[in-house]
N, C-alpha and C positions, 0 to 999 in steps of 0.2 A: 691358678684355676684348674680344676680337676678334669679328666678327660670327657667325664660325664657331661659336666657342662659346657662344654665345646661344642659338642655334639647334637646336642639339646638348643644353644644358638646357630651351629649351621642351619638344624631343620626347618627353625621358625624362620630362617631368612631366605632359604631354598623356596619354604611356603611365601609368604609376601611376593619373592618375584614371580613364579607362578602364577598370582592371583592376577599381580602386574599387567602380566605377557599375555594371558588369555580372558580378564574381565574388562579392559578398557585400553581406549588410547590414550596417547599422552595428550594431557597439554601445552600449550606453550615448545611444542616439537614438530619439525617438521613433518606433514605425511599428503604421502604421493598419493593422486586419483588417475588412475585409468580410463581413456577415451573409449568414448564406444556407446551403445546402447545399456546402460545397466543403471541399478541404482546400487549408490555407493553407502555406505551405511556407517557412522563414526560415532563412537559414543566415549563420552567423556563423565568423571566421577567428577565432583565436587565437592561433594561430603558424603559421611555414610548415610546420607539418607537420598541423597538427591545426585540425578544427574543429567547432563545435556547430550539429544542425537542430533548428528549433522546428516542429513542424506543428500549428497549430488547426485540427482540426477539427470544421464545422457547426455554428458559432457562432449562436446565435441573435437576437442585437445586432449591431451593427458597434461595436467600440469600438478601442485604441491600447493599447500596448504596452512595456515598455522592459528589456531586455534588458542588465543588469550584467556585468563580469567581474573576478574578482579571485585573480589566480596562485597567491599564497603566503598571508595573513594570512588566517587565518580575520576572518569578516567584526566588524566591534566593537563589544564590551557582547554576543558569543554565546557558549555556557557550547559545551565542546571533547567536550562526552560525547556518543560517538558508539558504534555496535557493529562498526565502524571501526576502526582507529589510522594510517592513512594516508591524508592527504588526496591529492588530485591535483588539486584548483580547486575555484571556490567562482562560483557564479552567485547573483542577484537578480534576478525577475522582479516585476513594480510592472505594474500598470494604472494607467493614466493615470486622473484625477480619478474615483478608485476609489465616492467617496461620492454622487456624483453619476451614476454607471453604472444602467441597468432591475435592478431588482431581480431581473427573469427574466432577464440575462443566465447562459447557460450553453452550457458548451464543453467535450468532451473535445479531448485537447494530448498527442504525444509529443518527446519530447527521445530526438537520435540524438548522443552521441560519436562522432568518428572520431577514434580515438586512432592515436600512432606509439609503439608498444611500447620502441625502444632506450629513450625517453628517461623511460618509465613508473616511478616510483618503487615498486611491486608489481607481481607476477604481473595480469594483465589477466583471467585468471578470476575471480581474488577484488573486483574493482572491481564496485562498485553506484551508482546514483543517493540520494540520500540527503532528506528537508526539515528545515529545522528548525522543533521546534512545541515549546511546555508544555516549555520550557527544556532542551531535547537533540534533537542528529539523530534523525532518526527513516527509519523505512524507507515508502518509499510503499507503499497499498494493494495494489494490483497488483505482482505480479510482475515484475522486470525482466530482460533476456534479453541474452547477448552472443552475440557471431556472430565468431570467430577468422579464416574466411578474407578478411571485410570489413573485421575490426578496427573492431565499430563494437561500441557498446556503446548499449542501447536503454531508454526507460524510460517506460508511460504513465502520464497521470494523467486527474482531472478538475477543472473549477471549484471544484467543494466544497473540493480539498484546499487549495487557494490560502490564504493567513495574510490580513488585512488588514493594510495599508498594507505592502505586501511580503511576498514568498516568498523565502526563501534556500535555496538548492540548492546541494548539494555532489557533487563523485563520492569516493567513498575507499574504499580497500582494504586491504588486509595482513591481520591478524590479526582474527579476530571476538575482539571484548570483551564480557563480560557483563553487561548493562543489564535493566531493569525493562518489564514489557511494560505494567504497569497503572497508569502513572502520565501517563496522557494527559491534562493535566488542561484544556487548552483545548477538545476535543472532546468528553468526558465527564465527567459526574458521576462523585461520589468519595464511596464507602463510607464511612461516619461523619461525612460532614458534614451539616447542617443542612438538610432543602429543605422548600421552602414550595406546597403542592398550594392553587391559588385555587379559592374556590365558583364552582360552575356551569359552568363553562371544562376546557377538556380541555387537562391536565398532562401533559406526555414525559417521560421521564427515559431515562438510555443511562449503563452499566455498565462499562466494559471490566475484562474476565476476562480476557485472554491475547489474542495476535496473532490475528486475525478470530474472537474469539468477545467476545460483548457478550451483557447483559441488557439490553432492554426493558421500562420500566414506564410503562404509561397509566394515570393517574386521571380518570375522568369525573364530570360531574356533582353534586361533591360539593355538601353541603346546607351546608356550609360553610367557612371556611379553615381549614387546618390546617397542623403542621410535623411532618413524619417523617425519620426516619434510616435509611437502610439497611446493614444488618452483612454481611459476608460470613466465613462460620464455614469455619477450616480441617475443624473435622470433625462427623460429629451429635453435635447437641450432644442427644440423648436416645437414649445407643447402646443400651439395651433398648427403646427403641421397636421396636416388631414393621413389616414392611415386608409388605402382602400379595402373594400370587400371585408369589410368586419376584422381587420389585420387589428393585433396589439402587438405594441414595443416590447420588446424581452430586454435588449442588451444596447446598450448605444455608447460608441466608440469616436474618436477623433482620429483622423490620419493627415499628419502633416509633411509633407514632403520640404528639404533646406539642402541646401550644399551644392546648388545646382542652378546653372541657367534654362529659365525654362520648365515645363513638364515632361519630365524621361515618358521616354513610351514603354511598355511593357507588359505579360499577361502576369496573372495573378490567382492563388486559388485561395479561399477561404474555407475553413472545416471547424465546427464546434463539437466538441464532446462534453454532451448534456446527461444531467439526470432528471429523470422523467417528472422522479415527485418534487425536484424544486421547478417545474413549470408552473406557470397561474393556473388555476381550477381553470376546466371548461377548456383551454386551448388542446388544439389536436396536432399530434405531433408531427403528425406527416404532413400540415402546411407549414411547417417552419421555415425560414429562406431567410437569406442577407437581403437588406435592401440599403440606397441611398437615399440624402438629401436633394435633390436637384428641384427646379421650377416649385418652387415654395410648399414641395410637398415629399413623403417616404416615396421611393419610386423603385419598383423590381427590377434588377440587372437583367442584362442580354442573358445571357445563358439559363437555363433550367435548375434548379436548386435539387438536391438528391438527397433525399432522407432515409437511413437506413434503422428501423425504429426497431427492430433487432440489438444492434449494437449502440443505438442512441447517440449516432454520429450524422451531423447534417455536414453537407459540401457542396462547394457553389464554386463555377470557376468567376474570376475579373478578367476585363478589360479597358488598360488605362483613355483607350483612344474613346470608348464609349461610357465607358462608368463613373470612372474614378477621373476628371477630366479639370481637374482645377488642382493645386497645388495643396490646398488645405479640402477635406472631403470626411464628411459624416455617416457612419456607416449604425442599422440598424439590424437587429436581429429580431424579429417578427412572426407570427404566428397568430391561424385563425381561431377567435374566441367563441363557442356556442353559447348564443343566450341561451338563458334556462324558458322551459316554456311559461306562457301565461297560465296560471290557474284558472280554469271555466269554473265562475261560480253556481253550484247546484239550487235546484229550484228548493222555494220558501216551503217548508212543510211545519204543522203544527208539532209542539213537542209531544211524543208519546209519554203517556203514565208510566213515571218508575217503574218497575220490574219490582214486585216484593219476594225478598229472598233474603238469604242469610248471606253476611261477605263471608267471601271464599280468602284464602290465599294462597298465590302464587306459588307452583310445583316446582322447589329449589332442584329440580335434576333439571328444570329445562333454562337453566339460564347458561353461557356460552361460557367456560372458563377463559381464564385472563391468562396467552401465554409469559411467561419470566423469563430472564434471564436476554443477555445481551449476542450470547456465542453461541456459534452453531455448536452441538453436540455431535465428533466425530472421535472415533477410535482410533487411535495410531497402528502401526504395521511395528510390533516391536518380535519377530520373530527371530532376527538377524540376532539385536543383544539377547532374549531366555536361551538360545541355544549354547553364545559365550560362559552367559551367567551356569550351563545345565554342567558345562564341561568345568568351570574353576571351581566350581561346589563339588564333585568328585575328585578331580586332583586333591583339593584340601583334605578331606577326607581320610587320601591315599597316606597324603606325607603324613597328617597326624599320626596315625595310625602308626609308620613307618619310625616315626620320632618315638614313638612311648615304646614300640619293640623292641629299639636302639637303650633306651635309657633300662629299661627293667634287664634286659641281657648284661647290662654293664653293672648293675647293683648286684 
C-alpha cells in the first residue's frame, strides 16, 4: 500500500471519529447526568436519516444512564399487546447500578423522535411513544404531541414511570387495537384480590378504573390487622335503594372485611381521580361525595366530602365506628343530576303565508371548520444538537480539505 493511500485512510478515519465525538452520543454506553437545576440534553443517531433526544431535566442526584436500540425485534420474553399494531423501534433505558441510586433520586425526562417519513412503516400522526409495564405496552401518563413541519415526534415522562431494572420503550403506530385500561397490575391494586391493612400504620391502596381515573383508599390506625377485599360492582347492587336530593350513582363498590375477630376500628380516607367528560350529562361536579348503604338506603358519611374541580379529585375522609360499621359494607360514588327544564309550550298562532322569494344558499365561509388531527402541535427546543451538528459540519469540512491537500502534495 502506497504512502498516499495511508494517508488518505487515516483522514477519513480522523473524519468519522470527529463526526463521532461532536454530532452524538453513544448508544448502548454509559453517560453521566449532573444534579442540579438544568436540563440535560442527549442525542442519539439511528440512522442517517433519523435520530432520538433524551433531555433530564432537574435531576435531583447525579446519576448515569444507558440508552439501548433495537430496529425490528420486539425486545425478548415481551408479550406484543400493544393499542398499536405497528412497531417503528424499540428503545431500553437502565440506570446504572439502579439499587444503589438516593432513594430521593427524581427527574422529569422527554424523549424527542426525529423521524424521516418516506421510510415510516405508518402514517406519522398515528405514531405514539409507548412503555412496557404489567405485561403490555402501555401508553404514558402524559400526553404525547407530534409537530408535522419538524417531523419530530415528542413524549414526556417522570421518574416514577421508569420499571426497575429497566424501561422499554417503544414508538408504534398504524391501527388502535383494543386493550384493557384496568389491568395495571404493577402500579395498582386489583379488585378481588386479598390485601392485608397492618395495626397502627397508615395502609394506601390505588384502584385503577379507566385511563386517569383511580380510587384511593387510606386505612389509618387500625386497632388491629386485618384482610379486606375490594369489589367493583358493574351496577347498584340495591336498585330500589332511594338516592336523596336528586343524588345519582356514579360508581358502587363492595368492601369486605376477613381475617379477624370482630370489626377493627379505624379512620379511613377515600379520594377519586375523575374525568369530567366520562361523568353523566347534567351531573355537577362539585356535588360529588362517597356515600353508604345503611337503613335500606344511599346515606352520606360524617364528614364533609371536598371537591377540587380544578384538579378533578374528590376526597372524603371514613369512619369505621360511624360509617363503615358492619364487616361487609357498600360503598357509592354519587353526584347531583340537573333536570333539563320543561319546555313552556308557546301560544297557538295561525300559520303565516310562505314568504315568496327565490331559495338562497347557504354562505360556505360561515360554517365552523372541523378541527384534525389527534396531537397537540408543539416545536421541540432542538438548539443544544444545530449547534453540535454547526460545529461537526465545519470540522468535516476542515479535515476534507486537510485530506486532499495531503494527497495532491504527495502526487
Amino acid at each position: 500500500m502506497s504512502r498516499l493511500s495511508i494517508y488518505i485512510i487515516a483522514a477519513i478515519l480522523l473524519l468519522f471519529t470527529a463526526m463521532s465525538a461532536y454530532g452524538y452520543d453513544t448508544l448502548s454506553h454509559e453517560i453521566a447526568v449532573p444534579a442540579g437545576q438544568a436540563e440535560n440534553k442527549y442525542q442519539f443517531q439511528l440512522n442517517a436519516d433519523e435520530t432520538v433526544q433524551l433531555d433530564i431535566l432537574n435531576p435531583t442526584q447525579a446519576f448515569s444512564f444507558v440508552l439501548n436500540y433495537n430496529k425490528v425485534n420486539n425486545p425478548p420474553a415481551l408479550n406484543t399487546t400493544s393499542p398499536r399494531d405497528t412497531p417503528v423501534f424499540y428503545l431500553e433505558l437502565l440506570l446504572v447500578n439502579e439499587t444503589e441510586l438516593p432513594s430521593n433520586l427524581d427527574f422529569n425526562a422527554v424523549l424527542r423522535y426525529k423521524y424521516y417519513e418516506p421510510t415510516l412503516p405508518c402514517e406519522p400522526d398515528n405514531m405514539e411513544f409507548l412503555l412496557y409495564r404489567s405485561a403490555r405496552w402501555r401508553e404514558f401518563e402524559s400526553v404525547g404531541s407530534i409537530d408535522r413541519p419538524t417531523t419530530t415526534l415528542t413524549q414526556g415522562f417522570s421518574r416514577s414511570e421508569l420499571r426497575p431494572h429497566g424501561t422499554h420503550i417503544s414508538v408504534m403506530g398504524g391501527n388502535t387495537l383494543p386493550v384493557s385500561s384496568t389491568d395495571d397490575f404493577e402500579l395498582y391494586d386489583q379488585f378481588g384480590a386479598v390485601l392485608t391493612a397492618a395495626k397502627t400504620k397508615s395502609n394506601t391502596y390505588q384502584f385503577q378504573l379507566g385511563k386517569s381515573e383511580v380510587l384511593h383508599v387510606e386505612i389509618q390506625g387500625s386497632d388491629r390487622n386485618f384482610n379486606w377485599v375490594a369489589t367493583q360492582l358493574t351496577e347498584n347492587p340495591y336498585p330500589n335503594a332511594l338516592f336523596q336530593n336528586a343524588n345519582k350513582g356514579l360508581r358502587f363498590y363492595k368492601i369486605e372485611i376477613s381475617g379477624t375477630t370482630g370489626t377493627p376500628i379505624y379512620n379511613a380516607g377515600f379520594r377519586y381521580d375523575f374525568v369530567n367528560s366520562n361523568l353523566p350529562s347534567g351531573m355537577t361536579v362539585s356535588t360529588l361525595k362517597f356515600q353508604v348503604y345503611k337503613y335500606s338506603m344511599w346515606t352520606d358519611l360524617q364528614q364533609t366530602p371536598d371537591v377540587n374541580t380544578e384538579a378533578s379529585i374528590l376526597t372524603q375522609g371514613v369512619s369505621s365506628l360511624q360509617d363503615l360499621t358492619s364487616s361487609i359494607n357498600y360503598i357509592a360514588i354519587a353526584g347531583t343530576v340537573n333536570s333539563p327544564p320543561t319546555p313552556t309550550p308557546s301560544p297557538t298562532r295561525s300559520p303565516a303565508p310562505p314568504a315568496q322569494h327565490s331559495p338562497t344558499k347557504p354562505d360556505p365561509g360561515t360554517e365552523n371548520p372541523t378541527p384534525s388531527g389527534s396531537h397537540k402541535q408543539n416545536k421541540p427546543d432542538n438548539s443544544s444538537s444545530s449547534s453540535r451538528f454547526g460545529i461537526n459540519a465545519v470540522l468535516s469540512v476542515v479535515l476534507i480539505i486537510v485530506s486532499m491537500a495531503v494527497a495532491v502534495r504527495l502526487l
